[in-house]
Each structure stands twice: as structure tokens, then as C-alpha cells.
C-alpha positions, 0 to 999 in steps of 0.5 A: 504531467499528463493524465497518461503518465499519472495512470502510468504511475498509480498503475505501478504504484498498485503492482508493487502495494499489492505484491509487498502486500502478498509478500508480508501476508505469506511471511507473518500472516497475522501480525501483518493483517493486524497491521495493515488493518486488513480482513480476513477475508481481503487477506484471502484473496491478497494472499492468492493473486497470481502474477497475473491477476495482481496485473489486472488489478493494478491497472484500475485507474486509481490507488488500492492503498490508501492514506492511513493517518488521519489524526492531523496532529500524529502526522505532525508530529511524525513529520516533524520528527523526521526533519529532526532526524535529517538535519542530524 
């Protein structure tokens, strides 16, 4: 995969983490900033991004969502449970 095409992803995977952020904020405003861990203040500014603004800040070249686990041993687990329910 070329560095183009990675930046092509990060790019679409930014749009569509900021809009689904948009949307939850609008829908319950303060149980999702609960639990997506967020201020009140990014909340703010989330919440009033226009199309366009959501666009240009999507194409910075890198991700606006991170990794949230980071005990090894829940993410196992998780993981786990999941292959356990596929094979089902």
C-alpha cells in the first residue's frame, strides 16, 4: 500500500470518526461525552463543525481517533470473547 493511498484512508476514516462523533454529541449530548471521554469544550467544537470544516479537518495526515484500551489484559479478553462468539 503506498503512503497515497494510507493518507487516502486516515483521510476517510477521520470524516466518518468526526461525523459519527457530530451525530452521537446532537442525539445524547452527555452521555456520549461520558463516554467517548470527551470535554466539554472539544464537545463544543465537534458539535458545530460544519461539512466543510469536518473536511478540512479530516485531511490532516494523521488519525483523530485513537486506541482506547490500554489494559493488555481487557483487550484479551475482549478478544477472545469475540472468536467465541464467531465460531457459534
Amino acid at each position: 500500500m503506498s503512503s497515497d493511498d494510507t493518507l487516502s484512508q486516515i483521510r476517510g476514516l477521520n470524516a466518518a470518526y468526526l461525523v459519527l462523533i457530530q451525530q452521537l454529541l446532537l442525539r445524547d449530548r452527555s452521555g456520549e461525552m461520558q463516554r467517548l471521554r470527551l470535554p466539554v469544550h472539544i464537545a463544543d467544537v465537534i458539535a458545530a463543525l460544519t461539512p466543510a470544516q469536518i473536511e478540512k479537518l479530516a485531511s490532516v495526515p494523521q488519525m483523530l481517533c485513537s486506541f482506547s484500551f490500554r489494559d493488555t489484559l481487557v483487550l484479551a479478553l475482549l478478544a477472545e470473547r469475540s472468536e467465541i462468539k464467531a465460531r457459534v
